[in-house]
C-alpha positions as a Markdown table, in Angstrom:
| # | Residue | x | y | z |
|---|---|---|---|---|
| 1 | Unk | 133.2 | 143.8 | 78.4 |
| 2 | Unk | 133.6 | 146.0 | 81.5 |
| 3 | Unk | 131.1 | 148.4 | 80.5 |
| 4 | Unk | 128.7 | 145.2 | 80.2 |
| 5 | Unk | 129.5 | 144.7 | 83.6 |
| 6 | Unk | 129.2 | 148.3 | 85.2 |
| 7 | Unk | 126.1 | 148.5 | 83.2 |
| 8 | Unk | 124.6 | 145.4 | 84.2 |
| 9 | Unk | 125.5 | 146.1 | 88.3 |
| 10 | Unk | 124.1 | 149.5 | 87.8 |
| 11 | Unk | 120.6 | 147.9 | 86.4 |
| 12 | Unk | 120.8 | 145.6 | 89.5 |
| 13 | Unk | 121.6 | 148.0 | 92.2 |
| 14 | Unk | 118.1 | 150.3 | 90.7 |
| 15 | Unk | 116.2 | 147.4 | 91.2 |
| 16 | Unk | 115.6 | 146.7 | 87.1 |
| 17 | Unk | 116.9 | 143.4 | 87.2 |
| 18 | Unk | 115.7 | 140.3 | 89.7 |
| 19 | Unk | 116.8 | 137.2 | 89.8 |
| 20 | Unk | 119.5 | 134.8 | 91.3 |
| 21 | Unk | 123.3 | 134.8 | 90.9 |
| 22 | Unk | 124.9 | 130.9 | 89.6 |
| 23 | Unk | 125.8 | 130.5 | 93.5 |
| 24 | Unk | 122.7 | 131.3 | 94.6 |
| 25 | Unk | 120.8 | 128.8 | 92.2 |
| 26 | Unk | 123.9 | 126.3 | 93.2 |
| 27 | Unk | 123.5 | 126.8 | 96.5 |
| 28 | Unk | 120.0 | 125.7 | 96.5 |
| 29 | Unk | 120.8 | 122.7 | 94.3 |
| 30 | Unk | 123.0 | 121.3 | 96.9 |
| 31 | Unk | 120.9 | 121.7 | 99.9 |
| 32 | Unk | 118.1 | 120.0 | 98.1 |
| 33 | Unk | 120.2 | 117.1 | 97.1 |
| 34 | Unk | 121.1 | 116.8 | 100.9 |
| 35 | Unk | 117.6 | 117.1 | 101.8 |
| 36 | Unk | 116.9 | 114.2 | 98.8 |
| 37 | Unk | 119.9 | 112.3 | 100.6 |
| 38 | Unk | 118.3 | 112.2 | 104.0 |
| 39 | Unk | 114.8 | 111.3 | 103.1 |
| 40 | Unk | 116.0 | 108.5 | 101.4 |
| 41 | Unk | 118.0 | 107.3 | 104.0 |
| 42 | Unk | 115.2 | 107.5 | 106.6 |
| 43 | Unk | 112.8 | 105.7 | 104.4 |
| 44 | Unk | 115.1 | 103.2 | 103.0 |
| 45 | Unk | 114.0 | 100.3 | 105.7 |
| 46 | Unk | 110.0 | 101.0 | 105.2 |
| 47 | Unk | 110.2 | 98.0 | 102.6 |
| 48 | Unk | 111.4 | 95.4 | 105.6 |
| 49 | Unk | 109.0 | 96.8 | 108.4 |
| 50 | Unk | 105.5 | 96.5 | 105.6 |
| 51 | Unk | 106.9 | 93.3 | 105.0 |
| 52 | Unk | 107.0 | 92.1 | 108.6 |
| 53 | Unk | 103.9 | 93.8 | 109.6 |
| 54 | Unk | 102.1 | 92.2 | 106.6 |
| 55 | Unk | 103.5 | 89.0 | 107.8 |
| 56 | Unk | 102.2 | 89.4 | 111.0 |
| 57 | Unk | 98.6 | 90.2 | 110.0 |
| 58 | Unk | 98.8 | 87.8 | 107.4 |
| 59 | Unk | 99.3 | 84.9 | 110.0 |
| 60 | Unk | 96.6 | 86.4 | 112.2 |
| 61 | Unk | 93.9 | 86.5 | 109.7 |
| 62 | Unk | 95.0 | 82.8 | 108.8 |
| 63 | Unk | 94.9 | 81.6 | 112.3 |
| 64 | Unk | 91.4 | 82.9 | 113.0 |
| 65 | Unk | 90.2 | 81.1 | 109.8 |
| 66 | Unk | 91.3 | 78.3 | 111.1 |
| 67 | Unk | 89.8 | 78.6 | 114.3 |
| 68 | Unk | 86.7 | 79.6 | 112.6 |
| 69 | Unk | 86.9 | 76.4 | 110.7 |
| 70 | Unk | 87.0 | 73.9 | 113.7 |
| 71 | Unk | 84.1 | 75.9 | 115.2 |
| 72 | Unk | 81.9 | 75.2 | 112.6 |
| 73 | Unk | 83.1 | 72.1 | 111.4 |
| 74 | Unk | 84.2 | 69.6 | 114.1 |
| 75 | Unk | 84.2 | 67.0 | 112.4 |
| 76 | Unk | 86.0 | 68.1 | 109.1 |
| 77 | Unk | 90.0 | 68.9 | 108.4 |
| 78 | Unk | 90.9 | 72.0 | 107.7 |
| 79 | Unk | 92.1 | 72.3 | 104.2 |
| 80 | Unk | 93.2 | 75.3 | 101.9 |
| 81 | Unk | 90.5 | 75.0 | 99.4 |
| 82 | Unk | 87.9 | 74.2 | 102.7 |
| 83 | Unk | 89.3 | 78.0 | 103.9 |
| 84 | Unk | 89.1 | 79.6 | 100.5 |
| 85 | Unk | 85.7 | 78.1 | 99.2 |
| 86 | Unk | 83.8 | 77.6 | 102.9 |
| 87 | Unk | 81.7 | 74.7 | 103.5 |
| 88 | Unk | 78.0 | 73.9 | 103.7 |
| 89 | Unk | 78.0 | 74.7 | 107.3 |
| 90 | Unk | 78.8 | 78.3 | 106.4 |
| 91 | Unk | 77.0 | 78.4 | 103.5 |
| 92 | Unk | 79.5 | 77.9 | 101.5 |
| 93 | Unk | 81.3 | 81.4 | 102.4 |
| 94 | Unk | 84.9 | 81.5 | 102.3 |
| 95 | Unk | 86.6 | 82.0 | 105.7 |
| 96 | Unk | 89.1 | 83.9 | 103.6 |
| 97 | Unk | 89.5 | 85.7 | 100.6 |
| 98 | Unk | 92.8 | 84.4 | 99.3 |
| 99 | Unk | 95.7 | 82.4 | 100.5 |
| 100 | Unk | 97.9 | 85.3 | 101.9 |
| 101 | Unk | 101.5 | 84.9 | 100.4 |
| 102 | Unk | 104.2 | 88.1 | 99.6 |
| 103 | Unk | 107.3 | 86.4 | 98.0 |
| 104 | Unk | 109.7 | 87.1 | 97.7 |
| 105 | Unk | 109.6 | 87.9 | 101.6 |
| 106 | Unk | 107.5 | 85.4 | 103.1 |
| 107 | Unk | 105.0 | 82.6 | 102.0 |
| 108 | Unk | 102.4 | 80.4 | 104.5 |
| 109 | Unk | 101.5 | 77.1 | 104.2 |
| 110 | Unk | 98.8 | 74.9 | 105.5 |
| 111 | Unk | 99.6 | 71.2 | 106.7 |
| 112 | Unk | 98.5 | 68.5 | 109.4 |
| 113 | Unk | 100.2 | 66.7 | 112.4 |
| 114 | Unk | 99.2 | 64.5 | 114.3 |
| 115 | Unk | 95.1 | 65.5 | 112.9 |
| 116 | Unk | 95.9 | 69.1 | 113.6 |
| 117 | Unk | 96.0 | 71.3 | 111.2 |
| 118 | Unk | 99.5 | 73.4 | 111.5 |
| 119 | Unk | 99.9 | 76.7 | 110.1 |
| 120 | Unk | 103.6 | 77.3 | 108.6 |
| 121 | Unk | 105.8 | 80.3 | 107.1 |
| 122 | Unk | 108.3 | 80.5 | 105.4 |
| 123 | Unk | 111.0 | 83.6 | 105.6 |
| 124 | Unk | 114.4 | 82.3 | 104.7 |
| 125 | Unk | 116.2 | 82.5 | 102.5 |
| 126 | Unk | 115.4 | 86.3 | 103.9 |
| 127 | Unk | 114.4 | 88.5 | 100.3 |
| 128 | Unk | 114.3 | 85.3 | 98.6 |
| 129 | Unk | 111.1 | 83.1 | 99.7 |
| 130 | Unk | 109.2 | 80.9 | 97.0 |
| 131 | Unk | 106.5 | 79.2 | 97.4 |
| 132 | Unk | 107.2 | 75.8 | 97.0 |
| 133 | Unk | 107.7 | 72.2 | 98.9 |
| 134 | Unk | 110.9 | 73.2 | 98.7 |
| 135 | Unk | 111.0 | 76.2 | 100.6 |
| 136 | Unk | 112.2 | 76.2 | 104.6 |
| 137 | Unk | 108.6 | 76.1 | 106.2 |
| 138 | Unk | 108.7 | 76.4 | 110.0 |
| 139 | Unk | 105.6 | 76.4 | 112.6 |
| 140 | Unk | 103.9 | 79.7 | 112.7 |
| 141 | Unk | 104.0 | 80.4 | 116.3 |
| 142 | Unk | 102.2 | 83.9 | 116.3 |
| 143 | Unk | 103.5 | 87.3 | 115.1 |
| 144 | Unk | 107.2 | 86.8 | 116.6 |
| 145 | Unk | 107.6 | 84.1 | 113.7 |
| 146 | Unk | 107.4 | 87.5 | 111.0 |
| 147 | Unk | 110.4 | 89.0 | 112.7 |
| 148 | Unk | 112.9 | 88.0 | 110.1 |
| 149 | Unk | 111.4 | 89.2 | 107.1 |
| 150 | Unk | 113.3 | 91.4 | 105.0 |
């Protein structure tokens, strides 16, 4: 077994054998899971800031097809299907493409008051948002109603 050894050192120390010692290859293995460890970390709240930033835009595309809406059609109440399918006044373009909703983290919703038509989001229970009456639907009052998203 010695002799393996000596013999084995000698071929390394001419130069006839490269490669890495066990530490070496361990070495490396634990500075890349540290690496791994950081990343992962740092990009572990991405998720919550696309989700409030998707919010945000979300609302402002909505808002301007709204707006859009009541330019073109005074006299007429903004409805979903009136945003999604256009009117006559447009030629029957759609002022939007589809009714913007990312649950679980937020969902809008279109309703009147008082003749208005009121734009509303819901973001709570934060992670857990559906898309029903029942869900807690509150005024959407430009991008600072996105900010608890998760």
């Amino acid at each position: 077994m010695t002799n393996t050894i000596h013999n084995l050192k000698r071929h390394r120390d001419a130069g006839e054998i490269n490669g890495f010692t066990l530490i070496e290859v361990l070495i490396v293995i634990v500075v890349l899971g540290i690496l791994a460890a950081v990343v992962i970390f740092a990009l572990g709240d991405i998720t919550g800031k696309t989700a409030v930033a998707a919010c945000q835009a979300d609302g402002v595309t909505v808002t301007t097809a709204i707006a859009d809406f009541n330019a073109q059609n005074a006299k007429s109440a903004v409805t979903t299907a009136g945003l999604l399918n256009g009117t006559s006044a447009n030629g029957n373009s759609p002022y939007i493409q589809s009714w913007p909703s990312n649950t679980p983290h937020y969902a809008f919703e279109l309703s009147t008051a008082a003749g208005r038509p009121v734009l509303k989001v819901s973001i709570t229970p934060a992670g857990a948002v559906v898309a029903s009456a029942q869900a807690n639907y509150k005024p959407y009052a430009g991008p600072a109603s996105c900010l608890g998203v998760s």
